[in-house]
DORO-33832 format. One record per atom (N, C-alpha, C, O, CB): residue number from 1; residue in one letter; atom name; x negated, y negated, z negated. Coordinates in steps of 0.02 Angstrom, whole numbers. Each point is the difference from the previous one (the first is absolute). Glycine has a CB too. Layout:
residues N
REC vomi dotor gugu      u      v      w
REC  NUM     A   CA      X      Y      Z
...
***
This chain:
residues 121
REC vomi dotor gugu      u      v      w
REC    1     X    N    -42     59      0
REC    1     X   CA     42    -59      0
REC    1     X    C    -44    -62      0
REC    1     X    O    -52      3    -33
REC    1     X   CB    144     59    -28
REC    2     X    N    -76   -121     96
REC    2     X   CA    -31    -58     20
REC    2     X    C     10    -21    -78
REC    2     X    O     50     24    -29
REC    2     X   CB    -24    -49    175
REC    3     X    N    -67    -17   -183
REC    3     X   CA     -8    -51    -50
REC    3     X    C     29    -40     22
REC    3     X    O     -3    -24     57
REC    3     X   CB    -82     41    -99
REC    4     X    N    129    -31    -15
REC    4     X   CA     58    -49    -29
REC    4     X    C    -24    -74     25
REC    4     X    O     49    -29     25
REC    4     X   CB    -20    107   -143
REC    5     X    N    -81   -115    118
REC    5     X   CA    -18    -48      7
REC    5     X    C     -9    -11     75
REC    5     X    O     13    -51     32
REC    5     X   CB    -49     55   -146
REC    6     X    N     17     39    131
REC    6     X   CA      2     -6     91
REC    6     X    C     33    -33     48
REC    6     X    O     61      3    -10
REC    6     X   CB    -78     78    -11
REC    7     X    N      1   -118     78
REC    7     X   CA     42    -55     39
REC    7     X    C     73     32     29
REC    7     X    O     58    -19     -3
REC    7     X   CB   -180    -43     43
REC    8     X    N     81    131     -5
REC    8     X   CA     54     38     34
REC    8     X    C     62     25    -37
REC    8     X    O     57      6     21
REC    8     X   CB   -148     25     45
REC    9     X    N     55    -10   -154
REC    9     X   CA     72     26    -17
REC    9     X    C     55    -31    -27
REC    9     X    O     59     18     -1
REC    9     X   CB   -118     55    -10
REC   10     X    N     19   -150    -23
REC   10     X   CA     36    -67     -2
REC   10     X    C     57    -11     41
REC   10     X    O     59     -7    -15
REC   10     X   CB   -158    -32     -8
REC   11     X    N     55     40     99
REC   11     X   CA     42    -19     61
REC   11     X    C     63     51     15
REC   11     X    O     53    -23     20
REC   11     X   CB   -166    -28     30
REC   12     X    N    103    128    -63
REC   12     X   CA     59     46      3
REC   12     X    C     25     -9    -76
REC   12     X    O     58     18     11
REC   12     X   CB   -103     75     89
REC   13     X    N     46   -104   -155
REC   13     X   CA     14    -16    -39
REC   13     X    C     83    -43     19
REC   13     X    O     58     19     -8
REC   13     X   CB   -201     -3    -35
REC   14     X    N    116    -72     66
REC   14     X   CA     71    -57     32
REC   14     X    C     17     29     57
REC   14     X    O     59     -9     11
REC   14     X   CB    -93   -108    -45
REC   15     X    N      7    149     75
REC   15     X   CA     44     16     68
REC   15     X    C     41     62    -14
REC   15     X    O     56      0     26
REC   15     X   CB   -146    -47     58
REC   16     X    N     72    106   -124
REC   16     X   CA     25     56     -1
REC   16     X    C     20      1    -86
REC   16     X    O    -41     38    -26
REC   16     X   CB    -33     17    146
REC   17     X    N    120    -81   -174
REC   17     X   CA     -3      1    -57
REC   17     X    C     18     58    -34
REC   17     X    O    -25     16    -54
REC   17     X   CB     34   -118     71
REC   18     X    N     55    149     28
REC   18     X   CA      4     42    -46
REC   18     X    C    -59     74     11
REC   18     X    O      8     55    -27
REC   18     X   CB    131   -114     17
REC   19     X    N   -182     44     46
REC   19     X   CA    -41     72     -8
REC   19     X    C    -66    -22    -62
REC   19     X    O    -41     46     -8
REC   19     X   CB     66      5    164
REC   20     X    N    -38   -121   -203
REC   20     X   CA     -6    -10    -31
REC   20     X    C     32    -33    -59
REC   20     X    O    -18    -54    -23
REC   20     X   CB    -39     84    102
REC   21     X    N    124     19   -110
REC   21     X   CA     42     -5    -75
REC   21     X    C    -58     19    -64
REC   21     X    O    -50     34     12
REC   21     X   CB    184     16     50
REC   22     X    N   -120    -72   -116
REC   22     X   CA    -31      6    -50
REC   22     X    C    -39     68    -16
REC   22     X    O    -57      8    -22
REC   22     X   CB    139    -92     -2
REC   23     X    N    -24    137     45
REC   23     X   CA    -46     67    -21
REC   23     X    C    -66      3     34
REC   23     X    O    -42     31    -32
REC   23     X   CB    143     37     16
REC   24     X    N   -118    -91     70
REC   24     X   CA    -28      7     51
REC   24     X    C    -88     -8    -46
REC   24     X    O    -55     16     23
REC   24     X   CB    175    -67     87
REC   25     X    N   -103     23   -174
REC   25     X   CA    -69    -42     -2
REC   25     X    C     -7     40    -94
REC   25     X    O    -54     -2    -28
REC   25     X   CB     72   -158    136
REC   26     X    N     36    187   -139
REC   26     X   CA      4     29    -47
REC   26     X    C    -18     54    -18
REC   26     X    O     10     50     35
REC   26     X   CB     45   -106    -26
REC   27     X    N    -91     58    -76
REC   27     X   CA    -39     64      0
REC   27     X    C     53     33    -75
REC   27     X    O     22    -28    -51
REC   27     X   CB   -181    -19    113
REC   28     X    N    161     87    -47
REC   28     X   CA     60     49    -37
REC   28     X    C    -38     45    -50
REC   28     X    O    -60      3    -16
REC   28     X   CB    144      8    126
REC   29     X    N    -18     29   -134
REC   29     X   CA    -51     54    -66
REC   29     X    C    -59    -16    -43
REC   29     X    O    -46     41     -4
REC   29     X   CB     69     34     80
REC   30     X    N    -26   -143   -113
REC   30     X   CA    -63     -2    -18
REC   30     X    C    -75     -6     24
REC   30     X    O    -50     12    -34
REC   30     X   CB    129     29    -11
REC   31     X    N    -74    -71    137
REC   31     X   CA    -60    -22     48
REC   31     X    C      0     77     10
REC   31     X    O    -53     -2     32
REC   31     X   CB    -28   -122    -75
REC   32     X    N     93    180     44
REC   32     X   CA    -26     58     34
REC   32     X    C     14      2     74
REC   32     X    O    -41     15     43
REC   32     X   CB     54     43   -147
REC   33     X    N     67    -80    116
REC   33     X   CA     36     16     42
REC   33     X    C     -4    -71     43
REC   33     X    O     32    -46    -27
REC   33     X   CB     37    145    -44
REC   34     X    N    -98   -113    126
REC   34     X   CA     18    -41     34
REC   34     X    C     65     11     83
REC   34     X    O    -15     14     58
REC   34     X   CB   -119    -47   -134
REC   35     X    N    192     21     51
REC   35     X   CA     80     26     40
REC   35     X    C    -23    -60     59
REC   35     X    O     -7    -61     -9
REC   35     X   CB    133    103   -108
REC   36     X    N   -136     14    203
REC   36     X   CA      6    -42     58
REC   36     X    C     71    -14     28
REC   36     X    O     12    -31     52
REC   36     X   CB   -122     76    -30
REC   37     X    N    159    -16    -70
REC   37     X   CA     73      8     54
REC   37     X    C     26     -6    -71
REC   37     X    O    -31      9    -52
REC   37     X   CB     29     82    184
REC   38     X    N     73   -111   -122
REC   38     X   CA     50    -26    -37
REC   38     X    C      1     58    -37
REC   38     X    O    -24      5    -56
REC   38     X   CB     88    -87    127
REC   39     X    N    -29    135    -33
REC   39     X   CA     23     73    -43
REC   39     X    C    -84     10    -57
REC   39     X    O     -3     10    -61
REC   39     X   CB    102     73    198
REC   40     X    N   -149    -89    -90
REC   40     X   CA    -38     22    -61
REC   40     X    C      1    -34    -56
REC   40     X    O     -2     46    -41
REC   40     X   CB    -60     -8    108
REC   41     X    N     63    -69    -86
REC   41     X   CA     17    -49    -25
REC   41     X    C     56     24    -77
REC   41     X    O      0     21    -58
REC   41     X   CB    -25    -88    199
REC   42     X    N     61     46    -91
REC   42     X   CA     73     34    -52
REC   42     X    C    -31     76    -11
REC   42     X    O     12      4    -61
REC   42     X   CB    120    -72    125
REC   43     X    N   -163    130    -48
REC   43     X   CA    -11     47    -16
REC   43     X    C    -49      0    -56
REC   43     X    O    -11     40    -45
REC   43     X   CB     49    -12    148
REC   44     X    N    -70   -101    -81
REC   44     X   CA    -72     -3    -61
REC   44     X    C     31    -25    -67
REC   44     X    O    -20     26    -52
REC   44     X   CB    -85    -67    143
REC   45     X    N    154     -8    -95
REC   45     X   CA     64     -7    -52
REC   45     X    C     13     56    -37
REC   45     X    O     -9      5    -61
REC   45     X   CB     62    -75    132
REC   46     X    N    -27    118    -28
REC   46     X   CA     58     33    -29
REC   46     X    C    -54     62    -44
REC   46     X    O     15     21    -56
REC   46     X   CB    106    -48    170
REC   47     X    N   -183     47    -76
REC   47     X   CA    -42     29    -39
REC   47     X    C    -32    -36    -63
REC   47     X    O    -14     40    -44
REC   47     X   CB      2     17    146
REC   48     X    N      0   -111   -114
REC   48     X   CA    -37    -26    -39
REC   48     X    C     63    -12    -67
REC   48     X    O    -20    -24    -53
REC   48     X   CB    -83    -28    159
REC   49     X    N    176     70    -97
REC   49     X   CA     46    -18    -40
REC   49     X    C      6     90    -35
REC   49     X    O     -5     20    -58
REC   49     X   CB     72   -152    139
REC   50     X    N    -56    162    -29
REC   50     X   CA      4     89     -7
REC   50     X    C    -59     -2    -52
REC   50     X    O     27      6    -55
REC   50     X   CB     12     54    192
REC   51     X    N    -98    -64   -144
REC   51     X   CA    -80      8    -22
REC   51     X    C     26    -31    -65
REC   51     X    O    -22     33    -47
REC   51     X   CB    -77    -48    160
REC   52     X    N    143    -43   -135
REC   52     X   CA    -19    -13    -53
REC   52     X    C     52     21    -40
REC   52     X    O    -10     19    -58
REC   52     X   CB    -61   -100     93
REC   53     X    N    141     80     -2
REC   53     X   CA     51     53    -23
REC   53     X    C    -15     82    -15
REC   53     X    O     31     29    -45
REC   53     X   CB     33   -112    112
REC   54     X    N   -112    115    -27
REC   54     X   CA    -20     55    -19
REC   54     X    C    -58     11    -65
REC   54     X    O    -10     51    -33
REC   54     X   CB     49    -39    156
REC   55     X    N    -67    -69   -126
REC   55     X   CA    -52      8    -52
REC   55     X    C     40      3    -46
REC   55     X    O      3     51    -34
REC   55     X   CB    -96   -104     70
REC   56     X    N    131      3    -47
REC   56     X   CA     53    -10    -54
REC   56     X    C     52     49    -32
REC   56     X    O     21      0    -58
REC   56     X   CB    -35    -94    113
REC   57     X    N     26    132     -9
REC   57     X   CA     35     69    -11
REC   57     X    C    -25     53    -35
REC   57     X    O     27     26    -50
REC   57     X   CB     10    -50    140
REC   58     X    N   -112     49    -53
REC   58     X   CA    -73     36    -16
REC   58     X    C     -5    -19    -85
REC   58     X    O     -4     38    -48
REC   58     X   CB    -70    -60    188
REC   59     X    N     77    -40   -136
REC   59     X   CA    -56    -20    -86
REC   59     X    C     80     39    -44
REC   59     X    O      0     38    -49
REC   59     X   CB   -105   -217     61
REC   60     X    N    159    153     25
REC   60     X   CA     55     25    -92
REC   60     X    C      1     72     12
REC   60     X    O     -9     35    -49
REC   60     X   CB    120   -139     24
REC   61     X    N   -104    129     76
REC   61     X   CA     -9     77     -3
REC   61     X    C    -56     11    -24
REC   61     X    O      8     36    -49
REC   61     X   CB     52    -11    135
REC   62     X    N   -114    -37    -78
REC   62     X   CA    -81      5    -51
REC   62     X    C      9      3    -62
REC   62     X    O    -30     45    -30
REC   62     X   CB    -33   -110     93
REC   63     X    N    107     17   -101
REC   63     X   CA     23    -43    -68
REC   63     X    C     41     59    -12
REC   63     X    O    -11     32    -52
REC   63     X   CB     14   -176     68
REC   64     X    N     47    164     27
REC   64     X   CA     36     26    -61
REC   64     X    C    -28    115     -3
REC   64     X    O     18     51    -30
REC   64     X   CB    128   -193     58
REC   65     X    N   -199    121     27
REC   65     X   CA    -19     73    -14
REC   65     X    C    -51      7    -71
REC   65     X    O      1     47    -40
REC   65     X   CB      8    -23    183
REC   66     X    N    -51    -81   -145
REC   66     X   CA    -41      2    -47
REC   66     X    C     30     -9    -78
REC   66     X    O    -31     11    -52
REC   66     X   CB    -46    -50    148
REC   67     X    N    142     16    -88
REC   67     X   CA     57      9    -67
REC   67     X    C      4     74    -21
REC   67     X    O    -10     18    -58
REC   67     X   CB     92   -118    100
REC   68     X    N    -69    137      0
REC   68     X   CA      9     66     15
REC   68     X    C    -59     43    -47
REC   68     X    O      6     37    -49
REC   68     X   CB     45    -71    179
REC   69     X    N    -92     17   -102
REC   69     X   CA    -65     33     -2
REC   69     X    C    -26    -14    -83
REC   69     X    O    -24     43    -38
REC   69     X   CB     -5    -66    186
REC   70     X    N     40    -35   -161
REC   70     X   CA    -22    -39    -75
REC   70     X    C     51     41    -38
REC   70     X    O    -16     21    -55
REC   70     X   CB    -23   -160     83
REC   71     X    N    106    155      0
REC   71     X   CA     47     31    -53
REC   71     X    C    -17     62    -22
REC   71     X    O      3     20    -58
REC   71     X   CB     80    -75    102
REC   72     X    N   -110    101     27
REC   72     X   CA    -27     57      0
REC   72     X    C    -52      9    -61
REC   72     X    O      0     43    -44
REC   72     X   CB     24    -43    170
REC   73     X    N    -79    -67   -112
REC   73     X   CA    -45     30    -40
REC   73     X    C      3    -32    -59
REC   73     X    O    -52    -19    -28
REC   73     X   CB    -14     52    111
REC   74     X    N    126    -44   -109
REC   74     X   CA     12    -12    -74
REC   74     X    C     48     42    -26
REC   74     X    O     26     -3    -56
REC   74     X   CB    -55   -107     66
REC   75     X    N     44    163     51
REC   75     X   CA     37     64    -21
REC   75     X    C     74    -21    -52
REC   75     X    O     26     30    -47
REC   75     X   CB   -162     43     51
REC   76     X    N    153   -134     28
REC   76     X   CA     90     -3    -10
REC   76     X    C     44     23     60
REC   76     X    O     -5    -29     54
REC   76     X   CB    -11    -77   -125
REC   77     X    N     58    159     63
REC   77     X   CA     26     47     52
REC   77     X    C     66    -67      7
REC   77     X    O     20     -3     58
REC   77     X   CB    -63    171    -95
REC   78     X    N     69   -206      2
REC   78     X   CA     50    -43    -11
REC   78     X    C    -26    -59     61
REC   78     X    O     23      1     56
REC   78     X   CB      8     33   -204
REC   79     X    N    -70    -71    131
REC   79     X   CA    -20    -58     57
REC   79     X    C    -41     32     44
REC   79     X    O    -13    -42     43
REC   79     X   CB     14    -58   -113
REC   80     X    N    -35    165     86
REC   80     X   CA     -2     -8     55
REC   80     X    C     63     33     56
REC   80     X    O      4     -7     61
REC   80     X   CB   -129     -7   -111
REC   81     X    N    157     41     19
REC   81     X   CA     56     35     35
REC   81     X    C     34    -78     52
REC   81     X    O     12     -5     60
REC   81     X   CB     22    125   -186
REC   82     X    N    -27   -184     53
REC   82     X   CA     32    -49     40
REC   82     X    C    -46    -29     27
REC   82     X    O     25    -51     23
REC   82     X   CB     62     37    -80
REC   83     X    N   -150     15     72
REC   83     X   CA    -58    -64     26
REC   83     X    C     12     50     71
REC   83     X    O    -14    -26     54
REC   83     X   CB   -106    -36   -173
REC   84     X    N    145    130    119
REC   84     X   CA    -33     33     73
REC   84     X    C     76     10     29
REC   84     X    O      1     23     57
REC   84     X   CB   -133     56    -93
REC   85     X    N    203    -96      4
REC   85     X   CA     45    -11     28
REC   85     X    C      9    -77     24
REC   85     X    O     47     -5     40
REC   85     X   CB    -12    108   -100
REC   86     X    N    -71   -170     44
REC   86     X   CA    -14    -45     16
REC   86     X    C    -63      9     73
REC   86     X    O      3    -36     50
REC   86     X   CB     46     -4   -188
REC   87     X    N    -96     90    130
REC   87     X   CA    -58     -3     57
REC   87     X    C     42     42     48
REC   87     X    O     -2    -16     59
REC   87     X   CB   -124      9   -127
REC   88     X    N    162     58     47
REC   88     X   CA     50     11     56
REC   88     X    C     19    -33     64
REC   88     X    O      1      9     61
REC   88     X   CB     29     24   -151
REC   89     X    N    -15    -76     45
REC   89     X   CA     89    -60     24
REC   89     X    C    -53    -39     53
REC   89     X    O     14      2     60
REC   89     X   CB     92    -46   -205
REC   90     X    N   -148     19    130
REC   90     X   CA    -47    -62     25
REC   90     X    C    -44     40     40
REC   90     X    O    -51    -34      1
REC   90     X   CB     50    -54   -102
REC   91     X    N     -9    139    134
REC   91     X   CA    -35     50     16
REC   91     X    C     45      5     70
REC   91     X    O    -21     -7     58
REC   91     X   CB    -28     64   -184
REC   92     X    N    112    -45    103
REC   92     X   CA     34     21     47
REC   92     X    C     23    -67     50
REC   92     X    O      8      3     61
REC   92     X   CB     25    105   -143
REC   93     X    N    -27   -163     41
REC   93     X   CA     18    -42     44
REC   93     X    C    -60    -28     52
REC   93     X    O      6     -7     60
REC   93     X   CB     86    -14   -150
REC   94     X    N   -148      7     54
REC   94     X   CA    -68     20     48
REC   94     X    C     16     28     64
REC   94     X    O    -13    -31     52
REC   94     X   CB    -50     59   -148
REC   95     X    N     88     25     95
REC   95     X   CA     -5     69     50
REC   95     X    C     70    -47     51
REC   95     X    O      3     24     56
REC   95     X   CB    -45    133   -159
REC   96     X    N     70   -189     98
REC   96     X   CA     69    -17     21
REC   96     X    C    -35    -40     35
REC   96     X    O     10      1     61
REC   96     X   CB     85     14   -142
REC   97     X    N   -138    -56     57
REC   97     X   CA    -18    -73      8
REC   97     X    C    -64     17     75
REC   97     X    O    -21    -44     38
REC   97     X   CB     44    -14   -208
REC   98     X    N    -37    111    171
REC   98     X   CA    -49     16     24
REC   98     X    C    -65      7      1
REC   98     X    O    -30     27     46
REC   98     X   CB    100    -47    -25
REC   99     X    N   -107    -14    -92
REC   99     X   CA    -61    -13    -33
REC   99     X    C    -29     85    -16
REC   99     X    O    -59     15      0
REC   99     X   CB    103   -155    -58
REC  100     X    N    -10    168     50
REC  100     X   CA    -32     83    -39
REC  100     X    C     34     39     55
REC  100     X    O     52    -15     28
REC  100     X   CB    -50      7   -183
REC  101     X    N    -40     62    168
REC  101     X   CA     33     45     39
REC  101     X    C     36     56    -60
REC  101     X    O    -14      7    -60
REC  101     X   CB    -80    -28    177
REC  102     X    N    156     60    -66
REC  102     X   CA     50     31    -52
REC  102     X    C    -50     77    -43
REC  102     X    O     17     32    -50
REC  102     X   CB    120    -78    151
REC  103     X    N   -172     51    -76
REC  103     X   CA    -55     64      8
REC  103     X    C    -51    -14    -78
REC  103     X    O    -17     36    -47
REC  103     X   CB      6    -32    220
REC  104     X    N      0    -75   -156
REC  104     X   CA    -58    -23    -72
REC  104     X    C     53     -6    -42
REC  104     X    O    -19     11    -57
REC  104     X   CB    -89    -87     99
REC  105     X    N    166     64    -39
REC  105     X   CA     52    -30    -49
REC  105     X    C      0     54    -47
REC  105     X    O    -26     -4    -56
REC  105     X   CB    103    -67    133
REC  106     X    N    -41    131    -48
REC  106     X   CA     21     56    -17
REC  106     X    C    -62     43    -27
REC  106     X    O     10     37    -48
REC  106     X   CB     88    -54    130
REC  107     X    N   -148     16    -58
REC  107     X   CA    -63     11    -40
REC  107     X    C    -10    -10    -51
REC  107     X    O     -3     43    -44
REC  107     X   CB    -29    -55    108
REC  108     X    N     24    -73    -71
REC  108     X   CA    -17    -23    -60
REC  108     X    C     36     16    -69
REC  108     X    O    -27     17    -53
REC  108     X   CB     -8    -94    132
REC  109     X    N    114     66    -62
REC  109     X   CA     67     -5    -30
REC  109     X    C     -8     74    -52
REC  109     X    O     11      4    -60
REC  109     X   CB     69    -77    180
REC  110     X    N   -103    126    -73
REC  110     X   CA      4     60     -2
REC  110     X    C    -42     20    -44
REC  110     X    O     22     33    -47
REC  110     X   CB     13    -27    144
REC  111     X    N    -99    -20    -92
REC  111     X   CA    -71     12    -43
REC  111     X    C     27    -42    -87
REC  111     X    O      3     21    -58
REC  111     X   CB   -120    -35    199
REC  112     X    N    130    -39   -116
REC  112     X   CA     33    -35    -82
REC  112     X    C     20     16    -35
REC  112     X    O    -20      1    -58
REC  112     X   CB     36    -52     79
REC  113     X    N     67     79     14
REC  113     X   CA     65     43    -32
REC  113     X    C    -22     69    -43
REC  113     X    O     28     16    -52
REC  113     X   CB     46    -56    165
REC  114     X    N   -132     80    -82
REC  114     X   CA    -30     62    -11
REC  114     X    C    -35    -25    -47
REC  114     X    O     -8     50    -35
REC  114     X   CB      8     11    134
REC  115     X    N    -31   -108   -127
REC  115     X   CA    -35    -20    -41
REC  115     X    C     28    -18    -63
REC  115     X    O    -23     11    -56
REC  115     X   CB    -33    -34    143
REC  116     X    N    115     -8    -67
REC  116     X   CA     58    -29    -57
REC  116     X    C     34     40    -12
REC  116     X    O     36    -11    -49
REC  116     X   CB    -25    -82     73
REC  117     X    N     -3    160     11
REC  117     X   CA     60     40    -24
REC  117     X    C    -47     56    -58
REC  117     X    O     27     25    -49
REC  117     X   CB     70    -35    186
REC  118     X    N   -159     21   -122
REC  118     X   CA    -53     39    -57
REC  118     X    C     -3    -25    -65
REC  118     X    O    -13     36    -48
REC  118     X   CB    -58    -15    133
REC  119     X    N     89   -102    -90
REC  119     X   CA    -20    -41    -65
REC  119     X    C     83     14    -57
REC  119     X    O      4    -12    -61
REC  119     X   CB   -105   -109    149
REC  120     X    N    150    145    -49
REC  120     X   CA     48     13    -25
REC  120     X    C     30     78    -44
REC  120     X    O     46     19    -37
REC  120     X   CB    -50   -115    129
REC  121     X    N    -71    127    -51
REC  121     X   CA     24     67     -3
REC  121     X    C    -42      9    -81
REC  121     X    O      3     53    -31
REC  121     X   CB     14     -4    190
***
């Protein structure tokens, strides 16, 4: 791409305006992503919104497994029964949301439950 300061692109600049709109010159995602076309653009958006909505999902499912785990190893069959019917719930909606696949869900869920159901016995 010709530099911004240049006579010629100045000059198409005023003769041709809309093949230079704002995105045209915007650098997206945090400078990684520089979008040559509109759609990229909006695609570099919609990922950089997904990325922080998914982190966000990731950390309370993290949060409420490590509830789980702390209950485990303080060997109360009472809170962790409810910390892993809470990592359940938030586990599963993950999986809805699309952030976890249904495969790790049911894994994880699974290995816990087997863990919590021993502390009872």
């Amino acid at each position: 791409m010709i530099a911004d300061n240049s006579c010629c692109v100045n000059v198409l600049r005023r003769a041709i305006p809309y093949l230079f709109d704002s995105y045209d010159t915007v650098i997206y995602n945090g400078g990684r992503t520089l979008a040559n076309h509109k759609s990229a653009a909006k695609r570099a958006r919609q990922a950089s919104k997904r990325q922080t909505r998914n982190a966000s999902v990731t950390s309370a499912v993290k949060t409420f497994e490590k509830k789980v785990l702390k209950a485990i190893e303080n060997k109360s069959a009472k809170d962790a029964s409810l910390a892993l019917s809470e990592f359940t719930s938030k586990m599963m909606a993950a999986v809805t949301k699309g952030v976890i696949k249904k495969t790790t869900a049911s894994r994880k869920v699974g290995r816990l439950s087997t863990r919590v159901s021993t502390l009872s016995k």
